[in-house]
ZAVEXNU-536698 format. One record per atom (N, C-alpha, C): x, y, z; atom name; residue in one letter. Coordinates in steps of 0.2 Angstrom, whole numbers, padded with zeros to 4 digits, m for minus. Layout:
N
<nunu><xx>X</xx><yy>Y</yy><zz>Z</zz><atomo>CA</atomo><residuo>a</residuo></nunu>
...
END
This chain:
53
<nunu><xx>m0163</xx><yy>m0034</yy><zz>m0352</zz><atomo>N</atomo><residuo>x</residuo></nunu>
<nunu><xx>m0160</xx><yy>m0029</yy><zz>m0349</zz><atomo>CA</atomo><residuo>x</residuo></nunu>
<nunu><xx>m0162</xx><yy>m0029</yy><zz>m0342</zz><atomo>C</atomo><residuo>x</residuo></nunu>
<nunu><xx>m0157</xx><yy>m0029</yy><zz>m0337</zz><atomo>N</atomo><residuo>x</residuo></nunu>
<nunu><xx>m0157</xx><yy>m0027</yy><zz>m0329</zz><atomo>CA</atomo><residuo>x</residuo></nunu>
<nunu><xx>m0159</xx><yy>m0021</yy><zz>m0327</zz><atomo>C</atomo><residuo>x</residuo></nunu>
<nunu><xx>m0163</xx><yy>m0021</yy><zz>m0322</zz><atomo>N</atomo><residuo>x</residuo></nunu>
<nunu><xx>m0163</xx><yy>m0014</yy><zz>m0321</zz><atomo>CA</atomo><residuo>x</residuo></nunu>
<nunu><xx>m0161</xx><yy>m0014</yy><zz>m0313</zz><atomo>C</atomo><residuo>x</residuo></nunu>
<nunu><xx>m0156</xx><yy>m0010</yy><zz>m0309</zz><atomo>N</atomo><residuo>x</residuo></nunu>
<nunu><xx>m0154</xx><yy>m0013</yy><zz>m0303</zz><atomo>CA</atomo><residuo>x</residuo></nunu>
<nunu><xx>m0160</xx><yy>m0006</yy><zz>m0297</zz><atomo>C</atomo><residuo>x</residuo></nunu>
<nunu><xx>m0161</xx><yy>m0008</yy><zz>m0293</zz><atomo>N</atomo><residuo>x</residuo></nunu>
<nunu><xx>m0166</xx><yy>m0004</yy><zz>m0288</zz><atomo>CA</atomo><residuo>x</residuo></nunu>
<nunu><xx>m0166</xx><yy>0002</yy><zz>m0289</zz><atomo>C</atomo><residuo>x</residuo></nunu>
<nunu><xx>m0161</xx><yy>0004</yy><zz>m0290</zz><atomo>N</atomo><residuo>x</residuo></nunu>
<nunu><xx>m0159</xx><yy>0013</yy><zz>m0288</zz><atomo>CA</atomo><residuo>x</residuo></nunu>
<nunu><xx>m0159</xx><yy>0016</yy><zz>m0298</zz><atomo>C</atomo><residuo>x</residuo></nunu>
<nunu><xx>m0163</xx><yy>0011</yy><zz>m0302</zz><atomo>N</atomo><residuo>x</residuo></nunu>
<nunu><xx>m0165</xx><yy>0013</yy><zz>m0310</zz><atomo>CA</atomo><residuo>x</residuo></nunu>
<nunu><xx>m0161</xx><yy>0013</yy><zz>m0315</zz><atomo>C</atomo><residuo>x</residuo></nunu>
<nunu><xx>m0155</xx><yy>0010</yy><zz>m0311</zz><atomo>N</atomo><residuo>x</residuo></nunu>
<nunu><xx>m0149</xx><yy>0011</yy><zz>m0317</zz><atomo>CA</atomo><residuo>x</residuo></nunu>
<nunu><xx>m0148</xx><yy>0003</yy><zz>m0322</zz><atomo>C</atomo><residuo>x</residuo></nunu>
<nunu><xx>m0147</xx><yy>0004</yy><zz>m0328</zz><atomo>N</atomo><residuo>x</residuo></nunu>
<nunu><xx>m0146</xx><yy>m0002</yy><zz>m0331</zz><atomo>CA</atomo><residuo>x</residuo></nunu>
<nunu><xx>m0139</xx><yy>m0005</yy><zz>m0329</zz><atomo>C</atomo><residuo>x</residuo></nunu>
<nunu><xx>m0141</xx><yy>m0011</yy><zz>m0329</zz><atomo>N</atomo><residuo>x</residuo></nunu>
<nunu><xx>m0134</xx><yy>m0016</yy><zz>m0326</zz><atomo>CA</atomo><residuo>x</residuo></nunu>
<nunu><xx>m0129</xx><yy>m0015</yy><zz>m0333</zz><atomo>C</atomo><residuo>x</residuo></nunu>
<nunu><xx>m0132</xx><yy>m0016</yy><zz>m0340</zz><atomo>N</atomo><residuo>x</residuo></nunu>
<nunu><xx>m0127</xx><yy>m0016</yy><zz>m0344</zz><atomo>CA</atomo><residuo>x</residuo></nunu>
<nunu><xx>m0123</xx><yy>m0010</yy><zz>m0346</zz><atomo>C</atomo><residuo>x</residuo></nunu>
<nunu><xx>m0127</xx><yy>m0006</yy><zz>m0344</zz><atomo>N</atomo><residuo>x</residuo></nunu>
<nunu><xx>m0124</xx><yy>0001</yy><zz>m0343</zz><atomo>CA</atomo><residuo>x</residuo></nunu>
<nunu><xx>m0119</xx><yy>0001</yy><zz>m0340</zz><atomo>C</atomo><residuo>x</residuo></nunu>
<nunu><xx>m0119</xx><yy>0001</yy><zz>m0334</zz><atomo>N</atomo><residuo>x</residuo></nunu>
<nunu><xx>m0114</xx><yy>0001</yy><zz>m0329</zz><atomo>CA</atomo><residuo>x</residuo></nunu>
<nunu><xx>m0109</xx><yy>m0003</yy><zz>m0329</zz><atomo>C</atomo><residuo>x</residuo></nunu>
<nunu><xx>m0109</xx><yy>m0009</yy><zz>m0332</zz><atomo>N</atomo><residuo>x</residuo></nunu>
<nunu><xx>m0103</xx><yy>m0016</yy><zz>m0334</zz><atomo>CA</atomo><residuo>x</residuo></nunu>
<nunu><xx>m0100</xx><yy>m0011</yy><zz>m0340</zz><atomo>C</atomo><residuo>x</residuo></nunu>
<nunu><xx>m0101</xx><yy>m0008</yy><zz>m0346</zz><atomo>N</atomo><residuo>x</residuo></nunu>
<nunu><xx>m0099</xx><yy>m0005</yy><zz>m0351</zz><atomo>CA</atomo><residuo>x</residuo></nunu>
<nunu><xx>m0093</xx><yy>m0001</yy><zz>m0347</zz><atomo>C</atomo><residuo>x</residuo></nunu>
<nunu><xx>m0097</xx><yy>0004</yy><zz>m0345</zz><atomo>N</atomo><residuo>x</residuo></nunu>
<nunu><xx>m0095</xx><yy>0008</yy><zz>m0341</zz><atomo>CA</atomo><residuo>x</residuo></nunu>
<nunu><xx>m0090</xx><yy>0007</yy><zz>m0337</zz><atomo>C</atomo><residuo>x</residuo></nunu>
<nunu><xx>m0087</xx><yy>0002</yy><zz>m0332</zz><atomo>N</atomo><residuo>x</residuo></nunu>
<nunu><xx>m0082</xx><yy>0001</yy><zz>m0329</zz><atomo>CA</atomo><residuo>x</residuo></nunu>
<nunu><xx>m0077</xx><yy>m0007</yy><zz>m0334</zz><atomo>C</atomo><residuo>x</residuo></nunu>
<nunu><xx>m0082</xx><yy>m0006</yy><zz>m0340</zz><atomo>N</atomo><residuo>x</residuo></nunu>
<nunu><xx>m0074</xx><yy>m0008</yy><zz>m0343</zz><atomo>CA</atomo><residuo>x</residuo></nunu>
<nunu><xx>m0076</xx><yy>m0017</yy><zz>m0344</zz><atomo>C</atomo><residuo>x</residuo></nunu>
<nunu><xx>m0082</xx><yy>m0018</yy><zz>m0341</zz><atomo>N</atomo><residuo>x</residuo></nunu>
<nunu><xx>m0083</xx><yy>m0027</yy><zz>m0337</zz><atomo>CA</atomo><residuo>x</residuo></nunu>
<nunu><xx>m0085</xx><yy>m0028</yy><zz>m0343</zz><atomo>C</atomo><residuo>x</residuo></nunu>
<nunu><xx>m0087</xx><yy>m0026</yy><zz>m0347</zz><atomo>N</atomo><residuo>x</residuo></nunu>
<nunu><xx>m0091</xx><yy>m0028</yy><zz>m0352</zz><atomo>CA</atomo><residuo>x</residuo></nunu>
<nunu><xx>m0091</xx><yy>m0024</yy><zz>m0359</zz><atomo>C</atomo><residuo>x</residuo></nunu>
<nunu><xx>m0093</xx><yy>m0030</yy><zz>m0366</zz><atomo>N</atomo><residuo>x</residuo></nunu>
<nunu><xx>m0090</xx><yy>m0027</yy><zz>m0373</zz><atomo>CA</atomo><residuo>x</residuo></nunu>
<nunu><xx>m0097</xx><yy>m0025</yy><zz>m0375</zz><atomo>C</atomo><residuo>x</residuo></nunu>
<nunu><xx>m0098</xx><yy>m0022</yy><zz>m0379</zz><atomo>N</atomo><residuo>x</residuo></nunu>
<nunu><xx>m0105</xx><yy>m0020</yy><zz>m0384</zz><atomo>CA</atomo><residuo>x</residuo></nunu>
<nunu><xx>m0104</xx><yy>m0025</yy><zz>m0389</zz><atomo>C</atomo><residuo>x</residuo></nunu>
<nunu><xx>m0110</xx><yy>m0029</yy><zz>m0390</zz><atomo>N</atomo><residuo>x</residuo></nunu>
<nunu><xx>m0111</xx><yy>m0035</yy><zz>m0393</zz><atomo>CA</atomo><residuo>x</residuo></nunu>
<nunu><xx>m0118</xx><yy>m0033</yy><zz>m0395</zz><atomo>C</atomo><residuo>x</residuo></nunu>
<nunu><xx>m0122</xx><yy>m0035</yy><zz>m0402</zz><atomo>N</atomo><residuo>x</residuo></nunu>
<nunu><xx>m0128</xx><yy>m0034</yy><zz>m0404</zz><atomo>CA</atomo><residuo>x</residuo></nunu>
<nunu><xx>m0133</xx><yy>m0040</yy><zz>m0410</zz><atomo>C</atomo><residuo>x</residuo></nunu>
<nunu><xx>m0137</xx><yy>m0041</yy><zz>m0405</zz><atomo>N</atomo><residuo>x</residuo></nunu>
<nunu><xx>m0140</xx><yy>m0047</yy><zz>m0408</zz><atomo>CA</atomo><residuo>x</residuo></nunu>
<nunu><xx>m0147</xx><yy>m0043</yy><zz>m0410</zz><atomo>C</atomo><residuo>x</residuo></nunu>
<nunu><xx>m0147</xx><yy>m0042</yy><zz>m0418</zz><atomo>N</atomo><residuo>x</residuo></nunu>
<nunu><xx>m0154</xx><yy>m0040</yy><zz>m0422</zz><atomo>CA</atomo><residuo>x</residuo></nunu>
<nunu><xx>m0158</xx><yy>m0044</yy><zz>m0417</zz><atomo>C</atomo><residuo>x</residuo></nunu>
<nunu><xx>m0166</xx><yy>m0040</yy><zz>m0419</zz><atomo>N</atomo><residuo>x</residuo></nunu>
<nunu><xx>m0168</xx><yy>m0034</yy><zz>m0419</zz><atomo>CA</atomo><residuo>x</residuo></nunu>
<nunu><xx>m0166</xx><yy>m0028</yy><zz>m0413</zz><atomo>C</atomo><residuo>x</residuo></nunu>
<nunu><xx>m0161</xx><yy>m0032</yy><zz>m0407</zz><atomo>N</atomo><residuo>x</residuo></nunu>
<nunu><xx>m0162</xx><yy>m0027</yy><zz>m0401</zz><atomo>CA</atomo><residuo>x</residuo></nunu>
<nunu><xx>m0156</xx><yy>m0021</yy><zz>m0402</zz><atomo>C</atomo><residuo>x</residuo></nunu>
<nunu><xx>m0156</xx><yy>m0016</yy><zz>m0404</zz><atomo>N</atomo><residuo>x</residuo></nunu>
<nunu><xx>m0151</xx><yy>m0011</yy><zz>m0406</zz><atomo>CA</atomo><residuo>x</residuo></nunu>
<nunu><xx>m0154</xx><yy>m0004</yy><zz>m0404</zz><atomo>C</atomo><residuo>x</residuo></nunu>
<nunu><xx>m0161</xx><yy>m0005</yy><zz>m0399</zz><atomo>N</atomo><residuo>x</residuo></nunu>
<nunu><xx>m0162</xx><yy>0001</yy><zz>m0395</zz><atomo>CA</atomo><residuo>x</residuo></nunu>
<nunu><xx>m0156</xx><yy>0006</yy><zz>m0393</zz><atomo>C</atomo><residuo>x</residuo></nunu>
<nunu><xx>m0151</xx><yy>0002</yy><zz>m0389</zz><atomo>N</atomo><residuo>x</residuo></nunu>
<nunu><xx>m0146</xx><yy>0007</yy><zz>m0385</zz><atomo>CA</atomo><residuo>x</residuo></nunu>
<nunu><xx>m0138</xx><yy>0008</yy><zz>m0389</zz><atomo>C</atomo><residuo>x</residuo></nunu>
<nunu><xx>m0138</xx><yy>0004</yy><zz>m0394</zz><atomo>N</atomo><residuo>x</residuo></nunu>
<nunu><xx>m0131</xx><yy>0002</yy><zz>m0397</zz><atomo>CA</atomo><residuo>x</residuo></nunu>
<nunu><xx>m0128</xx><yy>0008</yy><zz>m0397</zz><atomo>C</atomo><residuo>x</residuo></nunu>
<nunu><xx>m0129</xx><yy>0015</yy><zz>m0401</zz><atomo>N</atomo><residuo>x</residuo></nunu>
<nunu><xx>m0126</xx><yy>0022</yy><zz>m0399</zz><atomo>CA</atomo><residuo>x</residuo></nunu>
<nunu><xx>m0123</xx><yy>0023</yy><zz>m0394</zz><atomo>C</atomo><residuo>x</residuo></nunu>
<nunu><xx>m0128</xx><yy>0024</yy><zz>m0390</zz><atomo>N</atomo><residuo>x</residuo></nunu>
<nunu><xx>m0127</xx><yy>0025</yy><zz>m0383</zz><atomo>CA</atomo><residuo>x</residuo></nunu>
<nunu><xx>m0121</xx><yy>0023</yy><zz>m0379</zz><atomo>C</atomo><residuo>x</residuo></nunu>
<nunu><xx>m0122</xx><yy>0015</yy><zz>m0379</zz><atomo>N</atomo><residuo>x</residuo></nunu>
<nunu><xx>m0116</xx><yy>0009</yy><zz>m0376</zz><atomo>CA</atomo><residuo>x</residuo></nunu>
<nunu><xx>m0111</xx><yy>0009</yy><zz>m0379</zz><atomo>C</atomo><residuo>x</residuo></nunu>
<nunu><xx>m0110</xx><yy>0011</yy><zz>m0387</zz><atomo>N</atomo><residuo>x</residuo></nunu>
<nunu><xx>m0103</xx><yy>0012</yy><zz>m0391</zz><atomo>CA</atomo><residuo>x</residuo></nunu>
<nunu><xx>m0102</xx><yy>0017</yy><zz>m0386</zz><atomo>C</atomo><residuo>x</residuo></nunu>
<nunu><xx>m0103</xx><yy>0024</yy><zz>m0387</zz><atomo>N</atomo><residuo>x</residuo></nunu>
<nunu><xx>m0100</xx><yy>0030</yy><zz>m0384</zz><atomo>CA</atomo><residuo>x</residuo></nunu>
<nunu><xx>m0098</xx><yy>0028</yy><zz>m0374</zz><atomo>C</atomo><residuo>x</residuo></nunu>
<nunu><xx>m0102</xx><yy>0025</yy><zz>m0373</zz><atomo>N</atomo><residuo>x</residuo></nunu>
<nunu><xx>m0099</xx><yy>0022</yy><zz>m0366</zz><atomo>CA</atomo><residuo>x</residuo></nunu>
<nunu><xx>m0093</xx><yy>0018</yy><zz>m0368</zz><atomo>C</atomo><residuo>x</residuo></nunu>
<nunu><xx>m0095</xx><yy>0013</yy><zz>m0369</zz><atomo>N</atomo><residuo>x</residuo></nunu>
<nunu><xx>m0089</xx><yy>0010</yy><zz>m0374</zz><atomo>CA</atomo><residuo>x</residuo></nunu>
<nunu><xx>m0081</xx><yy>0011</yy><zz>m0373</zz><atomo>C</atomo><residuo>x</residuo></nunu>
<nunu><xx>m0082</xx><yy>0018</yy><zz>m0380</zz><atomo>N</atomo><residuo>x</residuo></nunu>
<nunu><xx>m0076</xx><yy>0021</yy><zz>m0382</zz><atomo>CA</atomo><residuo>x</residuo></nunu>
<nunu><xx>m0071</xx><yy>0026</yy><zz>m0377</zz><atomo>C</atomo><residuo>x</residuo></nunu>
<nunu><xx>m0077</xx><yy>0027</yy><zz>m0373</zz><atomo>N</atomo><residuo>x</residuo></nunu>
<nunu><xx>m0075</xx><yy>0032</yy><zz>m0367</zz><atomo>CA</atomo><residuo>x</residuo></nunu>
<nunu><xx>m0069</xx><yy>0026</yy><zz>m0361</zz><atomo>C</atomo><residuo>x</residuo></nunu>
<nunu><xx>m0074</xx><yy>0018</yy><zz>m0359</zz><atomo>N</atomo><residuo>x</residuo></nunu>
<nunu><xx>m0070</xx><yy>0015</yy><zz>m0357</zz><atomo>CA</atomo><residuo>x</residuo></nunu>
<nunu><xx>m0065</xx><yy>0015</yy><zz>m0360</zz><atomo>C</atomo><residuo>x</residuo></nunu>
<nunu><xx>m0064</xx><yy>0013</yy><zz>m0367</zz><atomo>N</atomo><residuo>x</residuo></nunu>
<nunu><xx>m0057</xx><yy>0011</yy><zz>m0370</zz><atomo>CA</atomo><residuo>x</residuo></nunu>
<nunu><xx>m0051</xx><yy>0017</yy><zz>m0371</zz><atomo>C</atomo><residuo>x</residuo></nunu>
<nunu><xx>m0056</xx><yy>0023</yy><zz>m0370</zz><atomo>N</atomo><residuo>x</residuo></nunu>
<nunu><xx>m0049</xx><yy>0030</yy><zz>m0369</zz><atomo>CA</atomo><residuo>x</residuo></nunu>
<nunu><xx>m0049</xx><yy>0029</yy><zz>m0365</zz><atomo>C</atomo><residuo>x</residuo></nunu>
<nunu><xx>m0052</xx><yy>0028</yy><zz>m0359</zz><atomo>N</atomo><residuo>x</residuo></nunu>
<nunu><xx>m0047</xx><yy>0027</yy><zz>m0351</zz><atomo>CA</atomo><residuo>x</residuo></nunu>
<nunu><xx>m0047</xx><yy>0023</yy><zz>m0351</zz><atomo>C</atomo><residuo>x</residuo></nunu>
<nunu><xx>m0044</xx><yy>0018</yy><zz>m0356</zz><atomo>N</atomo><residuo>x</residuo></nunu>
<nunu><xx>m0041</xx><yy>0014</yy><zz>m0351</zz><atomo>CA</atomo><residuo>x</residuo></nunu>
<nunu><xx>m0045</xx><yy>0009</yy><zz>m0345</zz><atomo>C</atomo><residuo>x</residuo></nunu>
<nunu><xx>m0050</xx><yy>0008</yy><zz>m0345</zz><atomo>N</atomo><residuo>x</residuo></nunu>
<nunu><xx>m0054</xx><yy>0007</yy><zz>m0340</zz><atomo>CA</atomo><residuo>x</residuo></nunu>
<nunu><xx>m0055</xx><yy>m0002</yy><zz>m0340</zz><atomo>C</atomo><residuo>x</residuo></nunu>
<nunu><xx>m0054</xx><yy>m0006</yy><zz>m0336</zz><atomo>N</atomo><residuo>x</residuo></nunu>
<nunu><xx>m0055</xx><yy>m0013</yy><zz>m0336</zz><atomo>CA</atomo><residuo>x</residuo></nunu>
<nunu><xx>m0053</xx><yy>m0018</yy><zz>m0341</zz><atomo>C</atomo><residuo>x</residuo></nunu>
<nunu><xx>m0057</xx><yy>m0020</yy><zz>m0346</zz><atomo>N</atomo><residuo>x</residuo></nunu>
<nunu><xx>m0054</xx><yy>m0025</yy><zz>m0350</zz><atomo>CA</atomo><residuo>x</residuo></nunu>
<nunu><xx>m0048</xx><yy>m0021</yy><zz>m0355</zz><atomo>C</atomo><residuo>x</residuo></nunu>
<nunu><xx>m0047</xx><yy>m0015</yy><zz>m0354</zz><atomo>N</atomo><residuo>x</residuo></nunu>
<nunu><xx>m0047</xx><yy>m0010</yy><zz>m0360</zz><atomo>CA</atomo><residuo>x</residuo></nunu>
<nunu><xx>m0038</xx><yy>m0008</yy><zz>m0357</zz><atomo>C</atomo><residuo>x</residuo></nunu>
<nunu><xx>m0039</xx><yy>m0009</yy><zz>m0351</zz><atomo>N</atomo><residuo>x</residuo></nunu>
<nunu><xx>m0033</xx><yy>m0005</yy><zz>m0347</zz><atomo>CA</atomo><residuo>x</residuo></nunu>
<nunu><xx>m0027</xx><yy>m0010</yy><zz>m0352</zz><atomo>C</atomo><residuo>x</residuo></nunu>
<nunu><xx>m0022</xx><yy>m0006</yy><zz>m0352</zz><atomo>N</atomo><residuo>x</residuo></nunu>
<nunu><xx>m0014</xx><yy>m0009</yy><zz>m0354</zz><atomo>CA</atomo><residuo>x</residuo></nunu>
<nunu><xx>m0011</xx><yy>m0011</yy><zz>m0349</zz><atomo>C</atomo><residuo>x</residuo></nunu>
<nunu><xx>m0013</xx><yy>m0015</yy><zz>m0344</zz><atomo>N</atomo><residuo>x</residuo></nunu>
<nunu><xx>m0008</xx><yy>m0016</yy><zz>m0335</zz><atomo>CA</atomo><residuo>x</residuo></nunu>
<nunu><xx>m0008</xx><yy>m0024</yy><zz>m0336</zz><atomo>C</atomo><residuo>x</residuo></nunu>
END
């Protein structure tokens, strides 16, 4: 996991704007909840890879 200066996770952020899919390689499933619900949130807006355009 990245962490960018100002504390924020990079994968969070990718998720987030849609750059990035939630993928999970045992045993690391720390955040797997978390990053679905970011996830799901990009894929109802429509957000980056998720967008219909």
């Amino acid at each position: 996991m990245l962490i960018l200066q100002d504390g924020r996770m990079i994968n969070e952020e990718l998720i987030k704007e849609g750059l990035a899919k939630v993928i999970v390689y045992e045993p690391n499933k720390k955040y797997l909840n978390h990053y679905k619900e970011l996830e799901d949130i990009a894929v109802t807006k429509e957000i980056g890879m998720w967008s219909n355009k």
